[in-house]
PQR file with spaces between the fields and no chain letter, atoms N, CA, C, O and H, PARSE charges and radii, in Angstrom:
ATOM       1  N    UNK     1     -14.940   -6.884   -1.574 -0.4000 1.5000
ATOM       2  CA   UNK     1     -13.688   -7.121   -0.892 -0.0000 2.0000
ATOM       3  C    UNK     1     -13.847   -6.719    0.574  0.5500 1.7000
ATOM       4  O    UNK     1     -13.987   -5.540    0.901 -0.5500 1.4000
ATOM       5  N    UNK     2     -13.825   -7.598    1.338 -0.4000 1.5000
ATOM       6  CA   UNK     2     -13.914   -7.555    2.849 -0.0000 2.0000
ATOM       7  C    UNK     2     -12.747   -6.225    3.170  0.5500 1.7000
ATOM       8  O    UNK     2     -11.771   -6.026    2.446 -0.5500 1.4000
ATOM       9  H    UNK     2     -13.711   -8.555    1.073  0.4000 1.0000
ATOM      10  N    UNK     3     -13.012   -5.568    4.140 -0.4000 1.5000
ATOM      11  CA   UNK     3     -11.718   -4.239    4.441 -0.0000 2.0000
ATOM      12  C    UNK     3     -10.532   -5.395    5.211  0.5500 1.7000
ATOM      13  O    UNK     3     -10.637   -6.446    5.844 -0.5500 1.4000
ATOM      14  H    UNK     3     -13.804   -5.730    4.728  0.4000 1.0000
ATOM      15  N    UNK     4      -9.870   -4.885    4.939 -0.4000 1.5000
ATOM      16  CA   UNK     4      -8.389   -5.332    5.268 -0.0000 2.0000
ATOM      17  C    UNK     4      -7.706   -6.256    4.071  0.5500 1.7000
ATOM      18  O    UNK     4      -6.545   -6.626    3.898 -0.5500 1.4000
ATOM      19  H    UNK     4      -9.784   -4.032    4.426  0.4000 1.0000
ATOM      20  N    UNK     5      -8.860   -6.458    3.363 -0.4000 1.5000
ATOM      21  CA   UNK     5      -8.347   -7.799    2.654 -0.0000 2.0000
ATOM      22  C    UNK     5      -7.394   -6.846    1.216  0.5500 1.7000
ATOM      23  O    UNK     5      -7.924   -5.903    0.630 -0.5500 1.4000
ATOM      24  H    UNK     5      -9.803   -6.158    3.504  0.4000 1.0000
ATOM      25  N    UNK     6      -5.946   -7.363    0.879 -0.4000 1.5000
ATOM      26  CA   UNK     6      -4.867   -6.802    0.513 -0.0000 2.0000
ATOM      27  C    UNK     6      -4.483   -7.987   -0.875  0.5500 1.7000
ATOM      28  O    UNK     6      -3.419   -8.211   -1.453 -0.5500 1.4000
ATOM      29  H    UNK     6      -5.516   -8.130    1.355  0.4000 1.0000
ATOM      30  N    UNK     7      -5.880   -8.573   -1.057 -0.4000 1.5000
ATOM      31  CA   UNK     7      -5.629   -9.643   -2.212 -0.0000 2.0000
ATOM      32  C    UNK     7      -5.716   -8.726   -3.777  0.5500 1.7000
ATOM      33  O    UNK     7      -5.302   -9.362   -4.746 -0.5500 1.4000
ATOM      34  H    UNK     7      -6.744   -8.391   -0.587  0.4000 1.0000
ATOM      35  N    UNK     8      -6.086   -7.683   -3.976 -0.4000 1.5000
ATOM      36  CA   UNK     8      -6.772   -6.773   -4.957 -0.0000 2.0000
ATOM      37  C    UNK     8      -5.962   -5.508   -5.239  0.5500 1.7000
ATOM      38  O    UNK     8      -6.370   -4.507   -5.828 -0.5500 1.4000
ATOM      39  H    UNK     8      -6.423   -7.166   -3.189  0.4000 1.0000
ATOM      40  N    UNK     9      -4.601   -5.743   -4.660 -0.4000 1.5000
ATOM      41  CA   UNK     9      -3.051   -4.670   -5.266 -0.0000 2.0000
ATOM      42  C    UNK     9      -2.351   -5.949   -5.228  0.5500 1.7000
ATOM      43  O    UNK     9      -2.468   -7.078   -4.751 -0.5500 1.4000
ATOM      44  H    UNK     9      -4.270   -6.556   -4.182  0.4000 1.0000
ATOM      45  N    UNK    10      -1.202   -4.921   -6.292 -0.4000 1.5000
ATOM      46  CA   UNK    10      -0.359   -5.458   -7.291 -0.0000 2.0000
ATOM      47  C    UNK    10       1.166   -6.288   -6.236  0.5500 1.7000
ATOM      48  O    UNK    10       1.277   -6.341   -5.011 -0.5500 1.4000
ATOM      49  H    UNK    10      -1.107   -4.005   -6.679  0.4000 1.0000
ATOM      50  N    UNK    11       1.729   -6.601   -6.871 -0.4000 1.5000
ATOM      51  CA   UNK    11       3.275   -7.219   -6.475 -0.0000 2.0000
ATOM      52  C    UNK    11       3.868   -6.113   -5.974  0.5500 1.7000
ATOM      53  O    UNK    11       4.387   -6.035   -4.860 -0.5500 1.4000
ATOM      54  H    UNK    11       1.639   -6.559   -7.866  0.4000 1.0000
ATOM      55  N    UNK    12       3.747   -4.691   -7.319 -0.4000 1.5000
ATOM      56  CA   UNK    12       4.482   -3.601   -6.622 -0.0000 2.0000
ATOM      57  C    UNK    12       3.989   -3.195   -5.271  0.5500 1.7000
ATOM      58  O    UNK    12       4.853   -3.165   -4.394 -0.5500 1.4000
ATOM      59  H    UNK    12       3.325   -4.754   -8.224  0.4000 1.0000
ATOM      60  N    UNK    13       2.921   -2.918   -4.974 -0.4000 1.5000
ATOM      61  CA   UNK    13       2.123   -2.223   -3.934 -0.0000 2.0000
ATOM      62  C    UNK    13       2.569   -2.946   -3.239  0.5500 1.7000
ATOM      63  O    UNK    13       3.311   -2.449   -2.392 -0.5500 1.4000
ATOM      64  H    UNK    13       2.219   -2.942   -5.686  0.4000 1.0000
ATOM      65  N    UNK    14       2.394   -4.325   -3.210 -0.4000 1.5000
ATOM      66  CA   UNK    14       2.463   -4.887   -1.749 -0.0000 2.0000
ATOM      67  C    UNK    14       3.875   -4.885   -1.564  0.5500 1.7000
ATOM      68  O    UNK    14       4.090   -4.787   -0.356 -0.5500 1.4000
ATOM      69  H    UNK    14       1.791   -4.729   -3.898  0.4000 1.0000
ATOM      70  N    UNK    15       5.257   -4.968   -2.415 -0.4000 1.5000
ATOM      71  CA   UNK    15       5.973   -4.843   -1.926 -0.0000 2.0000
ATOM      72  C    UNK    15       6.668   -3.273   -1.168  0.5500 1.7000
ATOM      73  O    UNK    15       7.517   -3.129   -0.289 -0.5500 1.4000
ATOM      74  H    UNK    15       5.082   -5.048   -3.396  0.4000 1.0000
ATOM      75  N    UNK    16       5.818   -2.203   -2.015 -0.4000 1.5000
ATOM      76  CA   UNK    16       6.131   -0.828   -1.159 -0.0000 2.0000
ATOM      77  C    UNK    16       5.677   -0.593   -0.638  0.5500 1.7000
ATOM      78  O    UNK    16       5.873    0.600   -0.406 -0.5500 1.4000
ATOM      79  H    UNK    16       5.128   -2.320   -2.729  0.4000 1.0000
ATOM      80  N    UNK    17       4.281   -1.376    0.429 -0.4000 1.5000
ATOM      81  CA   UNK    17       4.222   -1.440    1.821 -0.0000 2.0000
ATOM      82  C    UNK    17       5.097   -1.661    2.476  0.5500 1.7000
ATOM      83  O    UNK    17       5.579   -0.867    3.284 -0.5500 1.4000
ATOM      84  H    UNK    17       4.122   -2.345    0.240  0.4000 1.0000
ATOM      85  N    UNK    18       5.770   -3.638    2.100 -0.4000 1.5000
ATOM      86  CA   UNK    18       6.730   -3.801    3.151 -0.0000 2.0000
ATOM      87  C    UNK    18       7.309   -3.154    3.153  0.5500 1.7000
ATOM      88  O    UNK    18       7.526   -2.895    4.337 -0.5500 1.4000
ATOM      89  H    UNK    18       5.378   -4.283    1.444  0.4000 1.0000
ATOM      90  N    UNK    19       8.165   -2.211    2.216 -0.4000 1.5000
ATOM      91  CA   UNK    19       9.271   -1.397    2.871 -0.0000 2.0000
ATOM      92  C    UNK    19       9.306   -0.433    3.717  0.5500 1.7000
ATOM      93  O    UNK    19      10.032   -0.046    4.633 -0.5500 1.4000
ATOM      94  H    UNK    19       7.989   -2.421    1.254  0.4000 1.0000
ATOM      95  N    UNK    20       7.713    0.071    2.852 -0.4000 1.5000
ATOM      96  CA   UNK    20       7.453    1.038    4.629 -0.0000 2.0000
ATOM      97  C    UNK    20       7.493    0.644    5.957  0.5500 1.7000
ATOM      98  O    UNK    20       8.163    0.910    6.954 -0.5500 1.4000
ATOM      99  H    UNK    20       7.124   -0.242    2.108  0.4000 1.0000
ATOM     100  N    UNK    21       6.427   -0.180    5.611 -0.4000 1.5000
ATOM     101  CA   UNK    21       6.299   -0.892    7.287 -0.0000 2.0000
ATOM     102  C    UNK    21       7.998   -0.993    7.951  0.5500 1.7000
ATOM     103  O    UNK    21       8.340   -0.803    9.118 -0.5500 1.4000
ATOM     104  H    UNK    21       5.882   -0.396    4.801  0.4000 1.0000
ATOM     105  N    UNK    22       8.744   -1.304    6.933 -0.4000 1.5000
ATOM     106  CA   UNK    22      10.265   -1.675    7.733 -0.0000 2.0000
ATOM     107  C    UNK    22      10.578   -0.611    8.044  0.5500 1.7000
ATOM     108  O    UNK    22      10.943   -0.674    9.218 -0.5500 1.4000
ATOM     109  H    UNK    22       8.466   -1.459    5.985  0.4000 1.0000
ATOM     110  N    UNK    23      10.653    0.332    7.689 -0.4000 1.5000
ATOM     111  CA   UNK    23      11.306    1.857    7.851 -0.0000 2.0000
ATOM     112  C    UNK    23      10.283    2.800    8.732  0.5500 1.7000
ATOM     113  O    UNK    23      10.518    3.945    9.117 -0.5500 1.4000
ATOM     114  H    UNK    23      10.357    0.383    6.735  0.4000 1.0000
ATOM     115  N    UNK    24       8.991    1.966    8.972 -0.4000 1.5000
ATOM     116  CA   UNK    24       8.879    2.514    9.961 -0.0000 2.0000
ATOM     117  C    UNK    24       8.724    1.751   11.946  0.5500 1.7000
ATOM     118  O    UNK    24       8.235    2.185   12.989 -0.5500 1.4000
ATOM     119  H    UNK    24       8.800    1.035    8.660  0.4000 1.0000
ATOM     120  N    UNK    25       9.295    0.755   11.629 -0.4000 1.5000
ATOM     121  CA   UNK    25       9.447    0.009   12.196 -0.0000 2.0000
ATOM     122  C    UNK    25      11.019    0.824   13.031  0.5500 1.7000
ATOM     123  O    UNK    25      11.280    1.218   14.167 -0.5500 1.4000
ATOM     124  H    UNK    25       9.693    0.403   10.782  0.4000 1.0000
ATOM     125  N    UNK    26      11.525    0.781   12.124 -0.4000 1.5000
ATOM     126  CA   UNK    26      13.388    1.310   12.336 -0.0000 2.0000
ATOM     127  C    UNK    26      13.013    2.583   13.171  0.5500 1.7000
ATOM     128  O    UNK    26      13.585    2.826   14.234 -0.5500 1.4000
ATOM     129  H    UNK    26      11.313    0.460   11.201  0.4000 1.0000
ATOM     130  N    UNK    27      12.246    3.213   12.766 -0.4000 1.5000
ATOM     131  CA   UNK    27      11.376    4.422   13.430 -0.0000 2.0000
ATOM     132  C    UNK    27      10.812    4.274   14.701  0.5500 1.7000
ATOM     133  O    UNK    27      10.392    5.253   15.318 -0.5500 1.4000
ATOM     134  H    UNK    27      11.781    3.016   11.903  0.4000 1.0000
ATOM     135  N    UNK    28      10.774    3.331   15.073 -0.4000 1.5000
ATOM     136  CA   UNK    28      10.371    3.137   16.413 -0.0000 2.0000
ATOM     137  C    UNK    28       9.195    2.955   16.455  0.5500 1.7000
ATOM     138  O    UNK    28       8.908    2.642   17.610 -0.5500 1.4000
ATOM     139  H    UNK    28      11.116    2.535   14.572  0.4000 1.0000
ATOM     140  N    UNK    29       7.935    2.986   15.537 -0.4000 1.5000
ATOM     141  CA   UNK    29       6.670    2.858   15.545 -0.0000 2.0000
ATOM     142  C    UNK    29       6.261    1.176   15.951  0.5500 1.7000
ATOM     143  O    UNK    29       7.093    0.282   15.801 -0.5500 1.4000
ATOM     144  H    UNK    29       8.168    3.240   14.599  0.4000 1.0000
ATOM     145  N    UNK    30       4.773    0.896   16.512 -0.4000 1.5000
ATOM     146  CA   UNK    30       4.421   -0.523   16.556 -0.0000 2.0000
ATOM     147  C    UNK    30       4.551   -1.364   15.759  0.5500 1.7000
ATOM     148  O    UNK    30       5.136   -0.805   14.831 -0.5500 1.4000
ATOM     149  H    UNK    30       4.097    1.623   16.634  0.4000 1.0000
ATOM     150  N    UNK    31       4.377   -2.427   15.484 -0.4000 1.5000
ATOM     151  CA   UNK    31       4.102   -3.286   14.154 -0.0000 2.0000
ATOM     152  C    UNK    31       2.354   -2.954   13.568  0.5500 1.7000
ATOM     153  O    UNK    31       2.163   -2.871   12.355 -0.5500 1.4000
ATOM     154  H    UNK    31       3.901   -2.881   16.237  0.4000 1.0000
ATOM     155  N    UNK    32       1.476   -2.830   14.305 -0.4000 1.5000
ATOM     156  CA   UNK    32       0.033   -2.116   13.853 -0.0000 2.0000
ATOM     157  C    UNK    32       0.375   -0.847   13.390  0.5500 1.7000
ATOM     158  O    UNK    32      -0.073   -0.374   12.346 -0.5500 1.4000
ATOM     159  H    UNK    32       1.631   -2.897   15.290  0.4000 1.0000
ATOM     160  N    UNK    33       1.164   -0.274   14.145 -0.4000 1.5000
ATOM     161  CA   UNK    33       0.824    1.697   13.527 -0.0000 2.0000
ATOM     162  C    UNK    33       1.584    1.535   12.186  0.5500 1.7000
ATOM     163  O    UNK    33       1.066    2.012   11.177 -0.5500 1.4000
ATOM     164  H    UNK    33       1.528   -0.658   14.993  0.4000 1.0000
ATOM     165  N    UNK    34       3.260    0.634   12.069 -0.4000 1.5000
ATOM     166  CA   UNK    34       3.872    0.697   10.645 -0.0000 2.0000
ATOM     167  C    UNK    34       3.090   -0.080    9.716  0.5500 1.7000
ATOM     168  O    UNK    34       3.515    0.075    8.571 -0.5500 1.4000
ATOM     169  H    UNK    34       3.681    0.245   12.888  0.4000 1.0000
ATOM     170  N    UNK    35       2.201   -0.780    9.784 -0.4000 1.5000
ATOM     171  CA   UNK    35       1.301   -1.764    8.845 -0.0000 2.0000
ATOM     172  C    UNK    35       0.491   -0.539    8.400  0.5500 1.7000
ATOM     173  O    UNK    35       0.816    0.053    7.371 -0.5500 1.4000
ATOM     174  H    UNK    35       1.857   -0.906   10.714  0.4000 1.0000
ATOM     175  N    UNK    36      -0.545   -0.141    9.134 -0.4000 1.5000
ATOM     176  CA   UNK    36      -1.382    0.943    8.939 -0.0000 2.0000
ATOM     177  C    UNK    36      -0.746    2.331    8.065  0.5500 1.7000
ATOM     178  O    UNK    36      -1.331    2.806    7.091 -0.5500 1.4000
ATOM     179  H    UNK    36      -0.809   -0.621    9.970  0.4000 1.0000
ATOM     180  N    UNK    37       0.180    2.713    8.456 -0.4000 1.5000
ATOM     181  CA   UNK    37       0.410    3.536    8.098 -0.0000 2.0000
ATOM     182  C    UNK    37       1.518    3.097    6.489  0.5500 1.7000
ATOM     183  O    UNK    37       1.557    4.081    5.750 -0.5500 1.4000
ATOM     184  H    UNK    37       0.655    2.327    9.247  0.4000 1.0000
ATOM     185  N    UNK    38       1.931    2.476    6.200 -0.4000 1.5000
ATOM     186  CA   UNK    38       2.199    1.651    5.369 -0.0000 2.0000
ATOM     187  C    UNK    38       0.971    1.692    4.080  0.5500 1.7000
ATOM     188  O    UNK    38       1.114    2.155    2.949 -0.5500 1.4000
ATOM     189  H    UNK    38       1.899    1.676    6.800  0.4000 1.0000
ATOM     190  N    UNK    39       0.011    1.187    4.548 -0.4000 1.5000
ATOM     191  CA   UNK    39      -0.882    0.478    3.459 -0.0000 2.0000
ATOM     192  C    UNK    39      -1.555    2.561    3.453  0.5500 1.7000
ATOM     193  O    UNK    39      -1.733    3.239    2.442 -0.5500 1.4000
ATOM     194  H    UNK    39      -0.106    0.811    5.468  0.4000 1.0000
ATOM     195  N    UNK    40      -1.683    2.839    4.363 -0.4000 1.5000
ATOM     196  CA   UNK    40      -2.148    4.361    3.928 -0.0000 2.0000
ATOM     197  C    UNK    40      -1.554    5.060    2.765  0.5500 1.7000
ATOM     198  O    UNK    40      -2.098    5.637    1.824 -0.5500 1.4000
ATOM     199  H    UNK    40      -1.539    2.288    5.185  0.4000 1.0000
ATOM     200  N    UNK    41      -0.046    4.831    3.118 -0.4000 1.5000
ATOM     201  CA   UNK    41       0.762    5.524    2.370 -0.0000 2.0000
ATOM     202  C    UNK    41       0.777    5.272    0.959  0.5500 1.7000
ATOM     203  O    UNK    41       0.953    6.198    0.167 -0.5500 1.4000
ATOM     204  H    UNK    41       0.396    4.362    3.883  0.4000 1.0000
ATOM     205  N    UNK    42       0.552    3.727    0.470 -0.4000 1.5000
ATOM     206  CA   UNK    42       0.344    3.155   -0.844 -0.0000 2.0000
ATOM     207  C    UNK    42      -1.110    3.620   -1.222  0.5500 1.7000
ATOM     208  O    UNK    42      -1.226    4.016   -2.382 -0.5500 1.4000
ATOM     209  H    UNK    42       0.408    2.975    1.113  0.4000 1.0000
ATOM     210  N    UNK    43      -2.158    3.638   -0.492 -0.4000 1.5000
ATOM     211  CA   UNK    43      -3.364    4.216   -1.420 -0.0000 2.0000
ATOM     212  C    UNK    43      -3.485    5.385   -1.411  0.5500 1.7000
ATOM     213  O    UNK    43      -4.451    5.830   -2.032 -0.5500 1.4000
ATOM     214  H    UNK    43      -2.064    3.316    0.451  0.4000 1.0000
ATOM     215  N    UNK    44      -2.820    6.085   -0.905 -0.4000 1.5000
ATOM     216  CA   UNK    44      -2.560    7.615   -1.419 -0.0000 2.0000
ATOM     217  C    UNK    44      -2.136    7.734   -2.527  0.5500 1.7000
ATOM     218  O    UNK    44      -2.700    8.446   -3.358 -0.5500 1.4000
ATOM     219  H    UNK    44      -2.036    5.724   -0.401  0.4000 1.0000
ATOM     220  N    UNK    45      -1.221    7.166   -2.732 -0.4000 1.5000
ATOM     221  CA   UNK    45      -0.522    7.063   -3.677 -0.0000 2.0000
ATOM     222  C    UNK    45      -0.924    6.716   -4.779  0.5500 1.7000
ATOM     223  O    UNK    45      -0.958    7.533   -5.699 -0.5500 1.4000
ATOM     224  H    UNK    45      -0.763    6.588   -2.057  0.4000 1.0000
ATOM     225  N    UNK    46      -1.418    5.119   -4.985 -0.4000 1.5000
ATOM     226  CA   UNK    46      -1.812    4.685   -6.159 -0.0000 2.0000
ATOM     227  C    UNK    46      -3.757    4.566   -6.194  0.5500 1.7000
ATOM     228  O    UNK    46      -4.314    4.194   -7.226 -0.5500 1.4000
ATOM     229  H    UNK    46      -1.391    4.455   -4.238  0.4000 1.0000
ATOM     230  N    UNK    47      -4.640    4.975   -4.813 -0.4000 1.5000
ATOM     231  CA   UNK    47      -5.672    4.922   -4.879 -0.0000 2.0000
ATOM     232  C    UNK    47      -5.987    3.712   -4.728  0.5500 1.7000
ATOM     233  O    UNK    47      -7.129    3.464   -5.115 -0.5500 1.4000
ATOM     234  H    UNK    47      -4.188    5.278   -3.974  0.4000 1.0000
ATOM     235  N    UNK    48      -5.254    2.609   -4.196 -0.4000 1.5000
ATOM     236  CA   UNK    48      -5.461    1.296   -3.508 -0.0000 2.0000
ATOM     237  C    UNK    48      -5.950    0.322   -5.237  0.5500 1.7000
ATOM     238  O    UNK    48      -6.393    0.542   -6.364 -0.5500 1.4000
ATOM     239  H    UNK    48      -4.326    2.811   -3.882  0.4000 1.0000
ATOM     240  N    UNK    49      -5.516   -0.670   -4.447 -0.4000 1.5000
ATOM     241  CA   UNK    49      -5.841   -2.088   -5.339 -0.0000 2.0000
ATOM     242  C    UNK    49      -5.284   -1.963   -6.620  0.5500 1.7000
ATOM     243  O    UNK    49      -4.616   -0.948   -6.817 -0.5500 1.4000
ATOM     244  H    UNK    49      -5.156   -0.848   -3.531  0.4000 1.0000
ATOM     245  N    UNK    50      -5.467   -3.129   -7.944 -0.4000 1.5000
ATOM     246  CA   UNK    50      -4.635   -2.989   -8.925 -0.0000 2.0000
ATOM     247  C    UNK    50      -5.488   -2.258  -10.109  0.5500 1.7000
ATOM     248  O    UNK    50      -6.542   -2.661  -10.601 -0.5500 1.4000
ATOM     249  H    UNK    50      -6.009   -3.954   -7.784  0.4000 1.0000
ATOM     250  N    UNK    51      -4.618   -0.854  -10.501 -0.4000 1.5000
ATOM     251  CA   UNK    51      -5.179    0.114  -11.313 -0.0000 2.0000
ATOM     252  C    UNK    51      -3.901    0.314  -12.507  0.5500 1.7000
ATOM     253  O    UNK    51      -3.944    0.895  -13.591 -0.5500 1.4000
ATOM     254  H    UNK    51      -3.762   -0.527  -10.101  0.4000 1.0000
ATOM     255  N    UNK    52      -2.829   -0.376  -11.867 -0.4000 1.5000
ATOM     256  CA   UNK    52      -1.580   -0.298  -13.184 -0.0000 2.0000
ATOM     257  C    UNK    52      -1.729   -1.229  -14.714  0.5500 1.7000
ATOM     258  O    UNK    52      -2.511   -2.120  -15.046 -0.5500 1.4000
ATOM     259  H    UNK    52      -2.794   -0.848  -10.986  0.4000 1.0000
ATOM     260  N    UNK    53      -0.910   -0.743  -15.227 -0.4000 1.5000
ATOM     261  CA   UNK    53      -1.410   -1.465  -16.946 -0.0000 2.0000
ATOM     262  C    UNK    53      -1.190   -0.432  -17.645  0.5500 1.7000
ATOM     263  O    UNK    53      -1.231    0.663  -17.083 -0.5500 1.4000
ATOM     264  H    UNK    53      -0.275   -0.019  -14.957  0.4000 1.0000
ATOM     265  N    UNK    54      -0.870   -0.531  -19.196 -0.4000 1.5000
ATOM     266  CA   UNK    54      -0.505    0.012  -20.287 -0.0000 2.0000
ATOM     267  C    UNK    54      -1.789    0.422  -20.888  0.5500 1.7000
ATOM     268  O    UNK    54      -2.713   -0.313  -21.235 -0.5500 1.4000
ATOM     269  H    UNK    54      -0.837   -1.420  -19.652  0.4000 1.0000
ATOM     270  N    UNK    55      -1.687    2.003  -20.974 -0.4000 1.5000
ATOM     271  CA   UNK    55      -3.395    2.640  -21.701 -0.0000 2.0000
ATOM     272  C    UNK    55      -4.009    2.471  -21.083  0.5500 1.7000
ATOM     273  O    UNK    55      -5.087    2.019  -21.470 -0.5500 1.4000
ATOM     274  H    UNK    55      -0.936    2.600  -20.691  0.4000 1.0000
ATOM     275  N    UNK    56      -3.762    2.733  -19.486 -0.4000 1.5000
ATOM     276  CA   UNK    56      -4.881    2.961  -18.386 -0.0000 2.0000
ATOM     277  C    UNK    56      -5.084    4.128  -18.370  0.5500 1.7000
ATOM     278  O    UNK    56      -4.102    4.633  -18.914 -0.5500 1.4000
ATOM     279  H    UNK    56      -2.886    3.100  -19.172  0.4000 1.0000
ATOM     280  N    UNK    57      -5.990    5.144  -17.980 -0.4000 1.5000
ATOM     281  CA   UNK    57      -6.838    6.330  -18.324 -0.0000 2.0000
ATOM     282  C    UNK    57      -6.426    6.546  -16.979  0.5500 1.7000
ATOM     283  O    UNK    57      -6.366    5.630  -16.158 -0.5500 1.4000
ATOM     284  H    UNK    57      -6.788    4.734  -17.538  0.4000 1.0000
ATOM     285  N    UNK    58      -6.040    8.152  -16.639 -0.4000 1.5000
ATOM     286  CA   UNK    58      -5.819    8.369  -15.351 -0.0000 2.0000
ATOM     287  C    UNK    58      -6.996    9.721  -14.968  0.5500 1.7000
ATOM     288  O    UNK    58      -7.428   10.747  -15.493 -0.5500 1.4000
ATOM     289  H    UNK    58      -6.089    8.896  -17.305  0.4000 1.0000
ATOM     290  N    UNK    59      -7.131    9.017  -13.844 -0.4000 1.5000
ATOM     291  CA   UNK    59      -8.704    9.616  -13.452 -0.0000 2.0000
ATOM     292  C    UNK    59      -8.348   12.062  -12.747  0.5500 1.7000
ATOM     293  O    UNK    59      -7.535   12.750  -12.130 -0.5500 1.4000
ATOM     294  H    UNK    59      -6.780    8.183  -13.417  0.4000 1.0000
ATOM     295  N    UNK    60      -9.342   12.156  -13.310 -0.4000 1.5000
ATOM     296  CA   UNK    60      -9.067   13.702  -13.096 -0.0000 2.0000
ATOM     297  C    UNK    60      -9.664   14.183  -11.753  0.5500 1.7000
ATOM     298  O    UNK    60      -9.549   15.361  -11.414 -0.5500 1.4000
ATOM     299  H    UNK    60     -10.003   11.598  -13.811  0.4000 1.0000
C-alpha cells in the first residue's frame, strides 16, 4: 500500500476522519494540518486500515 493511500480502512474510519478533519477545521487549523491530524487520530486509535470483524483477536 503506497503511504497516503486510505483504500485499506473501513467506512467507519474513514468516516471518523471526516469528522475530525471538520472539527478541526472549525478550529481554525489548515485543510493539510486537519487531514493529517485527522487520519493520526484514527490510527491511534484503531492501528490504521481494516482490523474490525467479529472474533478478531486483539493484539497485546
Amino acid at each position: 500500500m503506497p503511504r497516503g493511500d486510505k483504500s485499506d480502512y473501513t467506512d467507519k474510519q474513514k468516516r471518523q476522519a471526516e469528522h475530525i478533519e471538520e472539527s478541526e477545521k472549525k478550529q481554525g487549523r489548515s485543510s493539510d494540518a486537519a487531514k493529517r491530524i485527522a487520519w493520526a487520530t484514527v490510527n491511534k486509535q484503531d492501528g490504521g486500515g481494516k482490523k474490525s470483524g467479529s472474533g478478531r483477536k486483539e493484539d497485546a
